[in-house]
N, C-alpha and C positions, 0 to 999 in steps of 0.2 A: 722458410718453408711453412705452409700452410697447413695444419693437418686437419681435418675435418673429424667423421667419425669409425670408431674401429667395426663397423659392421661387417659381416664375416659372410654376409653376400653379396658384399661390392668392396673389397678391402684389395686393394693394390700394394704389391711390393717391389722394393726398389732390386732389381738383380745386380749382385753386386760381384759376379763375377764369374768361371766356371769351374772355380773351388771353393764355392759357396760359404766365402768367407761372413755374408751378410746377417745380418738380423731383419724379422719384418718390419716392414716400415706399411704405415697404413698413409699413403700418399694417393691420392686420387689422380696425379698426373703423372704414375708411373706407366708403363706401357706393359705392361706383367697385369694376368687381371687372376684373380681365384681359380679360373678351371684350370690354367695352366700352373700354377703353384697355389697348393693348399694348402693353407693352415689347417686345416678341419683335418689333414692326416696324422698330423703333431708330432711331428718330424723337426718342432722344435724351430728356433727363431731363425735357425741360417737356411738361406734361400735355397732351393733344390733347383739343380741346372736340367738342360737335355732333358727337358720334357717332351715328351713323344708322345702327342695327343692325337683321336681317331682319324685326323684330317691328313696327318703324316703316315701312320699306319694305311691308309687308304690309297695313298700315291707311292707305298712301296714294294717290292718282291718279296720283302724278308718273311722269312718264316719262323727266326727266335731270335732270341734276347741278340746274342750277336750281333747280329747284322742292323739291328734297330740299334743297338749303345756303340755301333762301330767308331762313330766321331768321337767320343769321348775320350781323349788321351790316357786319362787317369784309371778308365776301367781297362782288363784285358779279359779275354774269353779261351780257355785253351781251346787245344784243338779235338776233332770228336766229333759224335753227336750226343748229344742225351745229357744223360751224367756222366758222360764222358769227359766232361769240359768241366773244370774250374774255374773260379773267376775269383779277379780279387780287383780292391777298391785300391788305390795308390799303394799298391804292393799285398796289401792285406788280403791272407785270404778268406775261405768260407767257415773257421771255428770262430770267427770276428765279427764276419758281412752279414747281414740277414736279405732274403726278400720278405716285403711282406706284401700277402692280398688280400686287398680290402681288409687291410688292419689287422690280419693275423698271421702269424707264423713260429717259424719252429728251429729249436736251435741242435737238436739233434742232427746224426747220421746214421743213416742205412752200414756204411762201411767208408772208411777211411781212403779207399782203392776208389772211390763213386763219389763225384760230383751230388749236391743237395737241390739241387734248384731247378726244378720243372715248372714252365707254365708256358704256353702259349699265348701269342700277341694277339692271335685274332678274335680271341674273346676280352680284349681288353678296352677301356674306355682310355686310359693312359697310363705311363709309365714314368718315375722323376727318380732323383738320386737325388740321396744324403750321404756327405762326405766326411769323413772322420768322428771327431766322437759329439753325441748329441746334446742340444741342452735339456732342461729339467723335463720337458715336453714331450721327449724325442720316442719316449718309451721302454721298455726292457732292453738292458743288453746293448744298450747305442755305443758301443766304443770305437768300432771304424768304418763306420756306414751301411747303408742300405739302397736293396734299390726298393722303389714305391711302387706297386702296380692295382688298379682299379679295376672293377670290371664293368662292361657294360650294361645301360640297362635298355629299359623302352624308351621312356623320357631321353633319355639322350639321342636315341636314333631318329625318333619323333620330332626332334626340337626343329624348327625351322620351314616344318611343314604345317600344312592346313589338313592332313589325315589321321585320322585316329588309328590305323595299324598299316604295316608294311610289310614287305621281305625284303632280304639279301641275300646275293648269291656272288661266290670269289670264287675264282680257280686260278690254278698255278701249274707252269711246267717249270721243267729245269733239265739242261744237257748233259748236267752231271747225275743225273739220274734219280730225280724225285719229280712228283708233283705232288700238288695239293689241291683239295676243294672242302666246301664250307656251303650251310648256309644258315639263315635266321630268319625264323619269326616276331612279330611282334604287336601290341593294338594297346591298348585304355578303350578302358570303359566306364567310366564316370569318373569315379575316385581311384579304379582301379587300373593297374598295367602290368602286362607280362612279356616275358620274352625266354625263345626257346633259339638255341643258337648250337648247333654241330661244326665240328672243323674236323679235318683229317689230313694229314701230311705222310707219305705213303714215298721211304726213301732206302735205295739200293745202296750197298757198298761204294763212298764215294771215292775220284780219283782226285790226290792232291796234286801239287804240280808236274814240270817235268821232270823226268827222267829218275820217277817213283819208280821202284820196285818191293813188292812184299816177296816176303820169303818162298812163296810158289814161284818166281817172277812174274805176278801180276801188275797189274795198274791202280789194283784198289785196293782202300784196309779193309782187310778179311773181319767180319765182325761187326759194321758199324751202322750195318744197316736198321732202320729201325721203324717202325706202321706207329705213327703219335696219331692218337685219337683222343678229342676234346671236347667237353659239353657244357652248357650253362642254364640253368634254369631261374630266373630268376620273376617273382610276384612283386608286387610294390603297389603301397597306398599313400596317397597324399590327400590330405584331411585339413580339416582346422584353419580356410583360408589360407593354404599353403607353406602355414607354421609347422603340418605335423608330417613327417613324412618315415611311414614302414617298407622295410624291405627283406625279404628270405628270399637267400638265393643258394642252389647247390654248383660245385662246381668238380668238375670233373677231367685231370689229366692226365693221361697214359700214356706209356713209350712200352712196345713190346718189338719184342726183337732176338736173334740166335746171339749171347752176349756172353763175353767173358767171365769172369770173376772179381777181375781186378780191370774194370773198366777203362779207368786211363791210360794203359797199355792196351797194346795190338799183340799179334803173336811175331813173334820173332825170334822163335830161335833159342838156344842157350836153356837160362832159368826161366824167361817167360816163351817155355814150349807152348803147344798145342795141349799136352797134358794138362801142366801144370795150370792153365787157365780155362781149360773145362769148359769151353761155350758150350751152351745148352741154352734150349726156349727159356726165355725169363720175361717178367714183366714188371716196371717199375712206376707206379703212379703214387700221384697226390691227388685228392679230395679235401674239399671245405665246402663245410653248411655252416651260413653267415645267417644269423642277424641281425638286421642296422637298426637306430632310430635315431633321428633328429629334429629335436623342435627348436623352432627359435622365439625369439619374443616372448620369455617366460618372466617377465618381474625383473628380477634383479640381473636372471640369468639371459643374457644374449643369443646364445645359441649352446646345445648340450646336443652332444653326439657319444650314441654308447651302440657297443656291439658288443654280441655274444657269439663262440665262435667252437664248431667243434673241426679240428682238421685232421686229416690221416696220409700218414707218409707211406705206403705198403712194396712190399719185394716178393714177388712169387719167382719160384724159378723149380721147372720140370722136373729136374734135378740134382743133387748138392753130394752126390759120393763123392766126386772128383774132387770139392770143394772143402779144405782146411778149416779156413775161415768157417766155415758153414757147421762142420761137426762132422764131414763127410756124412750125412745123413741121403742115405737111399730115396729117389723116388722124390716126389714134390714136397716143396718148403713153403710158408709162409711168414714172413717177419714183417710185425706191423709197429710203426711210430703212430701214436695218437696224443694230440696237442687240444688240451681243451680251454678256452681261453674269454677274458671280458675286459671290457678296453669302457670307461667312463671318463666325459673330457666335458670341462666344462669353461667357457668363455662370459666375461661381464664388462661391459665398459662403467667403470668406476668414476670416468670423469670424460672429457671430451676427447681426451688427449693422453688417459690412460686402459689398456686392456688389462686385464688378469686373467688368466688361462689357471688351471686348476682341476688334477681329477685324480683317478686311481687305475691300477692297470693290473691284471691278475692271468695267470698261465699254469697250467698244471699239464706237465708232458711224462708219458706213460711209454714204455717199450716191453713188448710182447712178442718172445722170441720163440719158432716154431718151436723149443722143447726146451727141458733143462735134464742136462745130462748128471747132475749130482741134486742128493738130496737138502731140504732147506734151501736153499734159492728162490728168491722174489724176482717179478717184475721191476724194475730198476724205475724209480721217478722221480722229480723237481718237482718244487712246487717254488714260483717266483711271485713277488707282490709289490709293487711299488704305487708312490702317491710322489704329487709333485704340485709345487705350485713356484708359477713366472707369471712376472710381469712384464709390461711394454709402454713404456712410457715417451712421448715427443715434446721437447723439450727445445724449442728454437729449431734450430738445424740442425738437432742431435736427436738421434732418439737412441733413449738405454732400457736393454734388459737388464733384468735380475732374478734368478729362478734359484731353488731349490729342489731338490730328488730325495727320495729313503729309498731304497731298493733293499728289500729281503728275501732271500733263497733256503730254501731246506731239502736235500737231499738225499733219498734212502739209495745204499748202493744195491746190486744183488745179492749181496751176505745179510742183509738186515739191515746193515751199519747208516746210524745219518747222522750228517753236518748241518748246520744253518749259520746263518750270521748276515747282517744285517751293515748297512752303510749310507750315509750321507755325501750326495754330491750336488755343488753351487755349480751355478752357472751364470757369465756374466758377457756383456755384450755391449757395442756401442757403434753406432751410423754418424759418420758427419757430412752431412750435403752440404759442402763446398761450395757446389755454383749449384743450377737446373740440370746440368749435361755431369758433373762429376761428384761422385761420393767418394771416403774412405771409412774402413771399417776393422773393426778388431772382436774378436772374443776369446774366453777366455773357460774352458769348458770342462768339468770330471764326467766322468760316467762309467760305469760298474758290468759286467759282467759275469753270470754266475756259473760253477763248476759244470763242462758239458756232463751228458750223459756219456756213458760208454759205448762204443759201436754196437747198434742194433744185432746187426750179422752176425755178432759172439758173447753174445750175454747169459748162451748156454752153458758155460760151465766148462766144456771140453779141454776148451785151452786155459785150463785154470777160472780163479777168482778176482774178480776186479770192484776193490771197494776205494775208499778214500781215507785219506789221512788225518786223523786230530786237528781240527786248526786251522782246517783249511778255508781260505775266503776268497773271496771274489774278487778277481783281477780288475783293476782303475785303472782308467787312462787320463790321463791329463793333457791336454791340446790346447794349445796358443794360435793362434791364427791370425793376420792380417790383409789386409786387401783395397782396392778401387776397381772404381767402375767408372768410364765414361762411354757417353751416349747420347750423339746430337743427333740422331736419327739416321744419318747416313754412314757415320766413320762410329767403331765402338771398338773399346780396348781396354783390358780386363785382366784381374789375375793377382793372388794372394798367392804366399808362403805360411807353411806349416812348420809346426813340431811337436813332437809327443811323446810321451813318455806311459808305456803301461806296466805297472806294480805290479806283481806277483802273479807274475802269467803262469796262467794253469797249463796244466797236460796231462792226460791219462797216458800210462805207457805203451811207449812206442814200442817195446819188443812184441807184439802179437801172438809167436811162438813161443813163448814163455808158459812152465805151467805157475802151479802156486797159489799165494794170494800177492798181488803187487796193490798199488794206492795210485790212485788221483792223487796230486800234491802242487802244489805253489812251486815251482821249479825256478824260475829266474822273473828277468825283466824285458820289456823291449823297447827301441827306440826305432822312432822314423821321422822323417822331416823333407820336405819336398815342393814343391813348386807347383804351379801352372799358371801360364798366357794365353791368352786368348784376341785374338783382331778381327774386324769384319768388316764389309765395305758392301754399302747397298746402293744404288743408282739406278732406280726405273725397273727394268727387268731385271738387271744385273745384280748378282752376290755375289761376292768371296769372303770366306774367312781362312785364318790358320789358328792354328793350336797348338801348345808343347805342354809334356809333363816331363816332370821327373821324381821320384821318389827312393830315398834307400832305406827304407826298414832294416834292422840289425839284433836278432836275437842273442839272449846275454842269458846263458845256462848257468845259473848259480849252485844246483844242488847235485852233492856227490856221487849220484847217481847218471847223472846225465839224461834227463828227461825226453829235453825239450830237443827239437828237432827240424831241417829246412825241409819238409814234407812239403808240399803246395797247400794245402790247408791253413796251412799254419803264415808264412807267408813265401812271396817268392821277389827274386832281385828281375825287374823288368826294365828293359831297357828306356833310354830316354827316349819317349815317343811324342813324333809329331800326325797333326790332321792337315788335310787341307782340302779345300773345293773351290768349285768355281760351276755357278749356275746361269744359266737367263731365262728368263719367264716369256714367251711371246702373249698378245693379246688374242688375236686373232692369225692362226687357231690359238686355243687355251691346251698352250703345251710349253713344257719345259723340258731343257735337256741342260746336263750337268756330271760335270766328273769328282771324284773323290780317291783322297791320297791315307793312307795310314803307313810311316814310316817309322820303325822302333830299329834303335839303333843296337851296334852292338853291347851286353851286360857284361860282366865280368864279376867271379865272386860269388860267396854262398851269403845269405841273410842269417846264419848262425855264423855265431865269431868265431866260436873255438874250430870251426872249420878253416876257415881262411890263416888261424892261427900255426896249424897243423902244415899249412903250404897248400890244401886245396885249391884245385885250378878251374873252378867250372866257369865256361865261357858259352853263354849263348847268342849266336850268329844273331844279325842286324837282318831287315827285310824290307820292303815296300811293296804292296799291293795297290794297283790298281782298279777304280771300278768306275765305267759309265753308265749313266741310265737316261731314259724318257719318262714323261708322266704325261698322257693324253687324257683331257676331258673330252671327249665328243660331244657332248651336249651343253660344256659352257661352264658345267658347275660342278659340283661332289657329287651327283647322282651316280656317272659314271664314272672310272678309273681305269685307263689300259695303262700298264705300266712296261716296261721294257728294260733292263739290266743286264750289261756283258761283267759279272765280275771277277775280281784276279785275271783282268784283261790278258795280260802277259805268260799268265798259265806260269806265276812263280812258285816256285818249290820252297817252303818254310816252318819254319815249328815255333808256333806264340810260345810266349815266354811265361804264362801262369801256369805253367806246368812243369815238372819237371825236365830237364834236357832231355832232347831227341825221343819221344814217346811218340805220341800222334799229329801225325802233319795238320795243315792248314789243308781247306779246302781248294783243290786247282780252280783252271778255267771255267764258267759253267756261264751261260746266256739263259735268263730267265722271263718268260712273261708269264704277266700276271691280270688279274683283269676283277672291279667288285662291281658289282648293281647294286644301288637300293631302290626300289618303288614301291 
């Protein structure tokens, strides 16, 4: 194997699988180029799969994360909209997963009952996943992935043409009862570029499959309707023969809607009445004001990318009598999460054939809860700080990492009370290209995670105090991993085994209605270990690939108390699921039609032991959805996009499995078109 130089604007890597078993390799004849998997997000040496870059976004219906990471076997999305849906990485869920945008993010929650994770695709440049736990690079908190999402800017929508500014304009319908529209501005002017970009997705009470009924006997979940409104503003300079380049951007996304309490439930009846879940107007957004700087060509240093980041998680809701959790507080509420953060990363080629990667990464997250119902009570905050330094060295047909982590956390709770402590994690990695067409690959990875915050929505005091325990430290995960790849252009075939082990998993108490003072504490351990295959077959127009995961996570409650718990958060048991598709590209016209399979089999079993121990029987039913679509260019190229999608063809009736049993269905039948311009 040849390896030329690690330059980090043409540095190619080898994909080595779609459980990103790999490390980067800086191979100039790999078919992976930087826009599609970036090192510059430092997400650490193992490759990020399903990347959804603007060219796939543009030839699709989808309107969130969902329906864009639907091929992914190993991610699942419940069911919902909004924060209604959980998600989790080969089991794991969102107290684990992070998203981040454009390099920032937040490991709080609004409430435990609520999904974390808002963003829209249509202000995105692209989206990648990081699986399990990360190397020294990977950043705060990497213990069982993330997904990656970018935003876009001018330069990027500019690229390819001869004009110095544009628009675009999208719209969307849907039979199950939403549309959407969008548009954006954008120009340069010398050294400078802007862009202004609105979206809005405007969606009624959906109907999931056949022979739904909600407790009126209707056809739709009462509640889940929801007006998402999204903005980007973003300036940018590029300077310095194109070494230097600045960017501020604000970003803005909103889900409002008549919304329960406890999100992830619908009304039904029993304990979750109509009472007891108290819809009322609410509204739940995130904001981030970013800014970026990257130069390259500086002396020793190759390329140095640093951002500063201020983000806010916020909850409004009309009003919170009805609401427990809340403090039953009269009249409008306000709970805000504020994350303010700075990301320094610095890259050097040392030798021809060696990189060092090296920087520091710093976060301080704040929750501000509309009141405190007792006196002395603070704003509850972390303060996390980590440095790291990996290298990447090619060595024959081997190329090996070697990285190093310190991650330190100090946490005040709302009584006054703080922790800190401090840890070291190695990280170690190894490529062997075999032949041109086949690699194998292995690493071997720690990484650290520090004590959450406490749920936003009750940090008042009402339902007691929530502080932490003496001693307490930051839960490590340890991950093994192996894998190959082959890839003679036409035939590719793919797929690593895990396993992992995380130390001293944290929990803040699960009782909620508890008064008192209770603790944050190190309650047990966890394991999981799991698979994924991947195939594909390309010939002229024609594609197909399939997929399989499978993962069992198994939480292991060690403390007399009984902490830890099979919440979705935390994780959930999902069944062994397959992808499938099958496309053809015609030339003339430039249109593609193609179908797509997601098949999760029957679970069986809870992801805490002592449950299963007990004789618990949770069983979540198997399913398979169907979906067909088109993608018309009318004009030949990416200018235009009509898209067309019948999906959940068969109008099946189902409940994903990141959630807990029987809560909110899958979305039914729905025929979507969709259509962008850029000019």
């Amino acid at each position: 194997m040849q390896v030329k130089s690690f330059s980090l604007t043409r540095i190619s890597l080898v994909v080595l699988g779609a459980l990103s078993a790999g490390t980067a390799l800086a191979n100039t004849e790999s078919s992976a180029t930087l826009d599609e998997i970036s090192v510059i997000d430092r997400q650490g040496t193992k490759v990020q799969t399903n990347v959804v870059t603007m060219k796939e976004r543009n030839e699709s219906t989808a309107t969130d994360l969902r329906d864009f990471l639907a091929k992914e076997p190993s991610i699942d999305f419940g069911g919902g909209r909004g924060t209604s849906q959980f998600l989790t990485i080969r089991g794991m869920g969102q107290n684990s997963v992070d998203i981040k945008v454009d390099n920032a993010y937040s490991d709080s929650q609004i409430l435990y009952h609520q999904g974390r994770f808002i963003i829209d695709p249509a202000l995105l440049k692209s989206i990648s996943v990081q699986k399990g736990a990360g190397s020294a690079s990977a950043g705060i908190g990497a213990t069982n992935g993330a997904i990656i999402v970018k935003t876009v800017d001018a330069l990027d929508l500019l690229e390819g043409t001869d004009k110095n500014y544009g628009f675009r304009l999208n719209t969307g319908y849907s039979s199950n009862d939403n549309h959407s529209y969008g548009a954006s501005i954008f120009g340069k002017v010398g050294n400078f570029d802007a862009l202004v970009s609105y979206a809005r997705t405007d969606e009624d009470d959906y109907k999931p499959g056949k022979n739904y009924r909600n407790i009126n006997g209707g056809k739709t979940v009462p509640y889940s309707a929801l007006d998402k409104r999204n903005y980007l503003i973003k300036l940018g300079s590029t300077f310095g023969d194109g070494n230097h380049r600045l960017v501020l951007s604000h970003l803005n996304d909103e889900h409002r809607g008549i919304r329960a309490v406890r999100e992830e439930f619908t009304i039904t009846g029993g304990r979750l009445s109509l009472e007891r879940q108290a819809p009322t107007y609410r509204e739940t957004s995130k904001s981030n004001t970013n800014l970026e700087y990257t130069g390259k060509n500086l002396g020793f240093i190759k390329e140095l990318t640093a951002n500063a980041y201020i983000m806010q998680d916020k909850r409004y809701s009309a009003d919170d009598s009805k609401c427990g959790y809340c403090g039953n507080v009269k009249g409008a509420t306000t709970t805000k999460i504020i994350t303010k953060g700075a990301n320094i990363n610095f890259d050097s080629d040392v030798s021809d054939s060696v990189l060092l990667k090296y920087g520091v990464n710093y976060r301080h997250q704040k929750i501000k809860p509309h009141t405190f119902f007792r006196p002395n009570l603070v704003e509850p905050t972390k303060e996390d700080v980590g440095a790291y330094l990996e290298a990447i060295a090619a060595v024959g047909d081997f190329t090996l990492t070697a990285g190093l982590r310190y991650d330190y956390f100090d946490l005040k709770a709302m009584d006054k009370k703080s922790v800190s402590d401090g840890r070291w994690n190695p990280s170690l990695g190894v490529i062997w290209q075999a032949t041109p067409t086949l690699s194998f690959s292995a690493t071997h990875n720690y990484a650290t995670r520090s004590p959450r915050l406490y749920d936003a929505l009750m940090t008042h005091g009402n339902r007691g105090i929530v502080s932490i325990a003496d001693g307490t430290v930051a839960e490590r995960a340890r991950n093994t991993e192996i894998g190959f790849n082959y890839n003679d252009g036409t035939f590719s075939f793919e797929g690593s085994y895990f396993w992992q082990r995380i130390n001293d998993a944290l929990a803040n108490p699960q009782d909620r209605h508890a008064g008192g003072i209770r603790e944050a504490v190190n309650a047990g351990f966890i394991k999981n270990r799991g698979y994924e295959i991947n195939a594909g077959y390309t010939y002229g127009g024609f594609a197909a690939r399939i997929g399989v995961a499978e993962s069992k996570p198994r939480i292991y409650d060690t403390h007399p108390a009984k902490l830890l718990s099979s919440n979705p958060e935390f994780a959930v048991q999902v069944g062994r699921t397959w992808t499938a598709a099958l496309s053809y590209h015609f030339e003339e016209p430039d249109l593609e039609i193609g179908w797509r399979n997601r098949t999760v089999q029957r679970a069986k079993g809870s992801v805490l032991v002592r449950d299963n121990e007990t004789g618990s029987d949770i069983v979540r039913k198997g399913y398979s959805v169907h979906d067909f679509y088109v993608n018309w260019k009318p004009l030949g190229n990416d200018q235009l996009n009509i898209n067309v999608s019948l999906n959940n063809a068969f109008n099946k009736f189902y409940y994903p499995h990141s959630q807990r049993p029987d809560v909110l269905p899958g979305v039914g039948r729905e025929f979507r078109v969709g259509m962008n311009y850029q000019f």
